[in-house]
N, C-alpha and C positions, 0 to 999 in steps of 0.2 A: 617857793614859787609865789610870786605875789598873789592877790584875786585876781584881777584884771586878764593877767596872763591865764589864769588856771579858767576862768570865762572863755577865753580865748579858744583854749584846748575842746574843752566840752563842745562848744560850739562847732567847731570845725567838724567832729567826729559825728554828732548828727546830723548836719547839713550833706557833708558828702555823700550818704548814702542814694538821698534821693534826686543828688546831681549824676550818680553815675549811672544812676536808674536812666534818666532823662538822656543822657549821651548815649547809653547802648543802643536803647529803643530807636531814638532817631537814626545811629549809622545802618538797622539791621530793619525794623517793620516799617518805621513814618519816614516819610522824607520832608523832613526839616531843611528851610535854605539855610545856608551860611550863615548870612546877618544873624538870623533867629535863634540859632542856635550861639552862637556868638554873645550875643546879649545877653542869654541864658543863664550862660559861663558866667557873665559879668556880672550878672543879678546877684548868684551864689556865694561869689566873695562878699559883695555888696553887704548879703542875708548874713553872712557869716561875722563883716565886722559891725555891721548895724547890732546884731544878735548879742556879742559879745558885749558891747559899749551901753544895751542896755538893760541888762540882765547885772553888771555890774554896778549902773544908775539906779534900778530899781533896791538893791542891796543898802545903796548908802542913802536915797532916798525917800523913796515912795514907802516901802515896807515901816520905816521907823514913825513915818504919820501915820500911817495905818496904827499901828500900834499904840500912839499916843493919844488919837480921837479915841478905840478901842476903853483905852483905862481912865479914859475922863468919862465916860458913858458909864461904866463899869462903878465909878466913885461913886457919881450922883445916887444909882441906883432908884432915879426915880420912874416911874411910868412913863409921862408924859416929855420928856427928856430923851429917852429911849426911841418913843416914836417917833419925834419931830426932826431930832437928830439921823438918825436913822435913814428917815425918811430922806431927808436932804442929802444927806451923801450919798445914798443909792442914785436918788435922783441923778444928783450933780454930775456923777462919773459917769452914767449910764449913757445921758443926751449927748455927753461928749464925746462918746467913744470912738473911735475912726472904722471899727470892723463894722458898728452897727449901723453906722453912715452910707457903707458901701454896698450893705445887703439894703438900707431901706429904698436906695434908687435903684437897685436891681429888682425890687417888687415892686414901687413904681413904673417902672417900665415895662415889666414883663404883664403888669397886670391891667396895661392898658391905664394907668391913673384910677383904676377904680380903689385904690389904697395907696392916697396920696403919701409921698415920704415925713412929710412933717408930723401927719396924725401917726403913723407910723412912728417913729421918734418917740413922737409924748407918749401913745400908748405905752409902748414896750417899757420906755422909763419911770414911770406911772407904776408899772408893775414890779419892778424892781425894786423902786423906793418901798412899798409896801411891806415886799417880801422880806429884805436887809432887817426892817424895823420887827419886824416879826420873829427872824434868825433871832435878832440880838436880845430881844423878850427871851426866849427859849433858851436863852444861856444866862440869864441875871435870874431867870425862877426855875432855872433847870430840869428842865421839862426832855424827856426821851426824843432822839432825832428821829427814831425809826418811825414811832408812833406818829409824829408832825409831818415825816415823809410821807406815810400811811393814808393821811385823810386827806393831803396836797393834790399826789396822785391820782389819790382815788376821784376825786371832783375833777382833774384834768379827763381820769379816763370817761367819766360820763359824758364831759363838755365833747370829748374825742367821738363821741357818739353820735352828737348832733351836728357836728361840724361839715362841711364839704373837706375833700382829703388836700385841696391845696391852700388849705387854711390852716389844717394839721400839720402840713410840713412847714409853712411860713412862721405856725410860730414856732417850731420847737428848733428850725433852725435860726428866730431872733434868739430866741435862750442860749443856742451857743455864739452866737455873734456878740449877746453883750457882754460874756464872759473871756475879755479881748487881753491880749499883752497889758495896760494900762489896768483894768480895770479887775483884774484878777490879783496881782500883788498884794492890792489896800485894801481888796474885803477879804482876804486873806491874812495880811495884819494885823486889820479890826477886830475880826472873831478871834486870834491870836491875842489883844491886847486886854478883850471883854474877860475870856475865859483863862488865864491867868493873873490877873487882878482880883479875880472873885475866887482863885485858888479851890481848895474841895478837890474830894478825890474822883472828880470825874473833868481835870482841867485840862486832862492830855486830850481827852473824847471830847470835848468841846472847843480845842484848837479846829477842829475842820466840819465840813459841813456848812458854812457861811456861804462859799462860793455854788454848791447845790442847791440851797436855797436860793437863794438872787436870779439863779437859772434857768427857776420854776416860775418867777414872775413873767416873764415874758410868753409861756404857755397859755399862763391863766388868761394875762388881760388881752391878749392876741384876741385869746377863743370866746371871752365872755363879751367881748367888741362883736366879733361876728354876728355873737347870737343877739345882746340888746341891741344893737345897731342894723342889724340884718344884713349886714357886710358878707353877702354870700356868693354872688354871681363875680368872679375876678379873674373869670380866664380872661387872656390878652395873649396877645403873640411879642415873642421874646425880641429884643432889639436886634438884629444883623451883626454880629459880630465882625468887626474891621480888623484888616491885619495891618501891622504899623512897617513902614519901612525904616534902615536904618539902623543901628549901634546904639546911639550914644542921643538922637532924638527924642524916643520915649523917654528917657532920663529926666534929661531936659525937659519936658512937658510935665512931668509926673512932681518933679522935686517941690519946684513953688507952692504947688497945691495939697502933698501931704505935709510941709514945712506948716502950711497955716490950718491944718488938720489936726495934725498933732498939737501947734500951740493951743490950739481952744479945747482941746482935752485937757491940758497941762493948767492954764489958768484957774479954773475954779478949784484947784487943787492948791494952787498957789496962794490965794487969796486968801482961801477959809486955814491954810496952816500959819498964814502971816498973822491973820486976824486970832486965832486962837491962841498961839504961841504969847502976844501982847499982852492976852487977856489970862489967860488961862496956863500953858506951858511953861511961858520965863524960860526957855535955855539958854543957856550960857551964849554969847555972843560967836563964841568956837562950833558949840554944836550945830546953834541954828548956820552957820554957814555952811557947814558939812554937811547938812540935809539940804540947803539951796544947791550945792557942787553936785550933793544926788542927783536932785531934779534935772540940771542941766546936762548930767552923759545921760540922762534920759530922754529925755530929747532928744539930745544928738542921735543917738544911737536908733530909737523909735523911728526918729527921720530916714535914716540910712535902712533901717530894715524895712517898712513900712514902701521906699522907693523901689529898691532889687524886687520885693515881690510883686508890686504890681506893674512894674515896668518889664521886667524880666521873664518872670511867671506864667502870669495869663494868658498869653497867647499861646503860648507852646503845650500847655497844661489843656485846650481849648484843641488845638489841631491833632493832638497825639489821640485824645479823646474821641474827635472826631474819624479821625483815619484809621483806629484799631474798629471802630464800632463798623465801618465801611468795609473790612476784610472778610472774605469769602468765610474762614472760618471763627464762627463768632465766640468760641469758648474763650479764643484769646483774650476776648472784655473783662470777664471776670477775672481768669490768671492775672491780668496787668492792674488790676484795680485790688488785688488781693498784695500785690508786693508794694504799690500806691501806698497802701493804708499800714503797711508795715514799716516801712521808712518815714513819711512826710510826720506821723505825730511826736517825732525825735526831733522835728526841727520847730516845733512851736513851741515860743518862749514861755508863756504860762508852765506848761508844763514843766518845765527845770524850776522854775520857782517853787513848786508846789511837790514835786520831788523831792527839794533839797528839806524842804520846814517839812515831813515828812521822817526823813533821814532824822534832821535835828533835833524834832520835838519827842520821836520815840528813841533819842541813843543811838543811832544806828539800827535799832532792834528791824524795823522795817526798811530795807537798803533800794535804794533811788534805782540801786537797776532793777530789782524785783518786780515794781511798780512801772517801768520805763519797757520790761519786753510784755508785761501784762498787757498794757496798756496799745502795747502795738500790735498784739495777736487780737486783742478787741478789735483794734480801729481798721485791720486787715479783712477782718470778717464783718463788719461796717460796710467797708466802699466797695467789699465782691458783695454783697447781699443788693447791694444798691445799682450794680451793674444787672445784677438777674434780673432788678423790677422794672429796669427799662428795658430788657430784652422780652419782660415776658409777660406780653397786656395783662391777663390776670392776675397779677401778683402786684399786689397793694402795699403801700406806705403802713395803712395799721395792721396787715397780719404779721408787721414785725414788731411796731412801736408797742402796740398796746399788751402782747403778751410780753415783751423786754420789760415793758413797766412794773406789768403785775410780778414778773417773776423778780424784780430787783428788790419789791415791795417784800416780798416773802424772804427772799435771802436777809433780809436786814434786821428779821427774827433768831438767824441763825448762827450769825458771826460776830468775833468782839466789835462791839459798837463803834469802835474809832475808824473800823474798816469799813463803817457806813456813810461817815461824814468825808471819808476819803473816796470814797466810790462817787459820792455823788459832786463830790466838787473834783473831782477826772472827767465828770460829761460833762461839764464846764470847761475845763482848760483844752482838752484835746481838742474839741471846735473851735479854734483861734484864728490868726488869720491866714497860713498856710494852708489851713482846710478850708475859707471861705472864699480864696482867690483860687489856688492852682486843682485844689479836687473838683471844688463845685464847678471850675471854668472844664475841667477833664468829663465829670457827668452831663454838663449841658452841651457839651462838644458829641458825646456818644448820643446825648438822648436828642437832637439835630441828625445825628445818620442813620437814623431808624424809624422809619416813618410810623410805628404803631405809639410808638416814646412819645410824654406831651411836656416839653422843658419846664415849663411853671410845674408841674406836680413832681416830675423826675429827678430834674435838674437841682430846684433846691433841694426835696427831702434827704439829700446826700449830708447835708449838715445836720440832720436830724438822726440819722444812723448812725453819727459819728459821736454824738451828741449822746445816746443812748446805751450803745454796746458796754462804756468802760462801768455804767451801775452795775453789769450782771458781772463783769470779766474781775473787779476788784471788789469784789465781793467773792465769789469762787476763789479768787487769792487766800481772802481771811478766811474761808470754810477751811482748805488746807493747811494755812496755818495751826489753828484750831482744831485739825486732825494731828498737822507732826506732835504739835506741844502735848497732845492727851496720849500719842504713843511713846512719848520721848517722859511722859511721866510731871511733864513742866506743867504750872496752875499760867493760864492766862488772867492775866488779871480783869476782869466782868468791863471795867472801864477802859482801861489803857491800852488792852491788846498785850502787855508785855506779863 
């Protein structure tokens, strides 16, 4: 079975879950019209071959520059090389990203302009660049991830102290917005390229955790804006949600504008591989076009996916949400937001990427489904936890974030290490852009039919729970593991997990 084809497979079998979700619901509780549900339909193949075309582009693409900036950082081994580099490429990928685009005009809007989207942008990317240059420090003088986790946290939970709570949800739902389909492969890579160049027996536990880090920047500089800047007062009333008529028009509308979404993400990816490659790489004339053919079903594919969801998604995602929270009896919000969250992180493409180098890097020893029903029993109890805090005025955004945090802080004392840098780059990839269009559009739809609900604090913090749950869920994975192997008599190895 070729790749392409075997992309294909995979793809389809996560996707359908949360299509058929979507079809039951509307013939039996929502009334979905035709068109709408129609489009839907059409979204889903769309998501399915978009999905497929780019999860295959990322393979032959993206990943192998990640790799290759990685072990020229790695070479130099110098300080100041590490940062600036670092630096730049966090930056670079971040300001480009097309999820982080979509959430920063949805804070823009909702917030009344009091957190314009461009400061918005630089901030979050700002923070990023910072964070990357720091991951990659942390693996050239190999420094403990738990520990680094440890004191990151711990500074967000204070700042989480000071902060108004829809500040704490804006940013820790930018943290999972910047870690989008695009930009989750190459610091993925990267950290992949750093910590096997520099070999040492901690180079499988140093494969991950890069994408957790990069995750945390968008917390810090979010919150420590608020507080030096006094960015505090940003309630606004959310924009009117429009329902589109039509098939085959949102399409149309939509294609132009992620086609030039996605190129400006892709370019400075382009440039800095052209230009290093000249300079620095030399591949063969064969390879470097095998990595350009990457880039391009990347695109395509990014294109194609990137349309079905926002064409297809949002609305339906946005009424279902709405019309369940409107039903006489309201427990249905949670039931439907709990199978929501058990389906929809099967169809965000990070995660298969991040799965598979998983899979690869430990042998099989740790297996893509393991991490994949993990990972959706988290993100189920995520978007039901996130439907209770809009059903229930007292129940707050931090009496779940900041004990998830501290208690993820503590697990990463207690299980092989490699299951920390895997936990923490899982709150990274499961907030991608299925969960920034059709869940958060499903939250602000419920938290709209319930007048105690306030969509800027509700609405977003739904990517913030999503964003949070998989540090404690894939970690409780490696506690268990770390029980069968001590009853089964097997030594895990302190670094590798295996």
């Amino acid at each position: 079975m070729s790749l392409l084809t075997r992309k294909f497979k995979e793809v389809s079998m996560s996707v359908l879950p949360i299509t058929l979700l979507v079809v039951i619901l509307s013939l039996t509780v929502v009334d979905v019209k035709a068109h709408m549900l129609i489009r839907f339909i059409t979204g889903s193949l769309i998501v399915i071959l978009g999905l497929g075309i780019f999860l295959f582009g990322a393979e032959l693409g993206i990943s192998p520059i990640g790799n290759l900036m990685g072990e020229y950082i790695a070479r130099s081994n110098k300080f100041i090389v590490v940062c600036i580099l670092g630096f730049i490429l966090g930056f670079l990928i971040t300001v480009a990203e097309p999820d982080l685009h979509v959430l920063a005009i949805q804070v823009d809007e909702a917030s009344g302009s009091r957190l314009p989207s461009t400061l918005f942008l630089l901030v979050v990317s700002i923070g990023v660049g910072i964070l990357v240059f720091i991951g990659l420090l942390r693996i050239v003088y190999e420094k403990p991830l738990n520990r680094l986790y440890t004191i990151i946290y711990f500074i967000i939970f204070l700042l989480g102290l000071r902060v108004p709570e829809e500040i704490l949800a804006i940013s820790i739902d930018a943290s999972g917005a910047t870690t989008g389909a695009m930009t989750t492969p190459f610091i993925l890579a990267l950290g992949l390229g750093v910590s096997h160049l520099k070999g040492g027996k901690s180079s499988e536990e140093d494969s991950f955790g890069m994408v957790g880090m990069a995750s945390a920047g968008p917390i810090l500089a979010v919150m420590l804006m608020s507080v030096l800047a006094g960015v505090t007062d940003i309630q606004g009333e959310a924009v009117e949600f429009t329902h589109h008529s039509g098939i085959l028009k949102p399409y149309l509308e939509e294609f132009p504008v992620v086609m030039r979404d996605i190129l400006i993400t892709l370019t400075p990816i382009i440039i800095l591989f052209l230009a290093f490659n000249k300079t620095k790489f030399k591949l063969s004339r064969k390879n470097r076009n095998k990595i350009l053919k990457g880039l391009l079903y990347t695109y395509i594919g990014f294109v194609l996916f990137m349309t079905g969801v926002n064409a297809g998604f949002m609305e339906v995602g946005r009424l279902i949400g709405y019309t369940i929270a409107s039903l006489e009896h309201k427990w249905i919000l949670p039931a439907i937001g709990f199978l929501l969250g058990l389906v929809v992180v099967l169809a965000e493409p990070a995660v298969h990427v991040l799965t598979e180098q998983v899979e690869d890097v430990t042998a099989g020893y740790i297996r893509k489904k393991a991490i994949l029903a993990t990972l959706s029993i988290g993100i189920a109890f995520a978007v039901t936890s996130s439907m209770l805090r809009i059903m229930i005025p007292g129940l707050k955004l931090w009496h779940f974030l900041l004990p998830g945090f501290a208690l993820a802080a503590f697990l990463s004392y207690k299980v092989p290490p490699i299951f920390v840098g895997i936990a923490y780059d899982s709150g990274g990839v499961a907030s991608g852009p299925m969960t920034a269009t059709f869940v958060l559009a499903f939250a602000q739809g419920a938290a709209e039919a319930i007048p105690t609900a306030n969509v800027l604090e509700d609405g977003f913090g739904v990517i913030a729970m999503v964003a949070m749950t998989p540090l404690v869920a894939i970690q409780i994975l490696g506690y268990l593991f770390k029980l069968k192997a001590k009853k089964e008599g097997v030594h895990i190895d302190h670094n590798s997990g295996k």
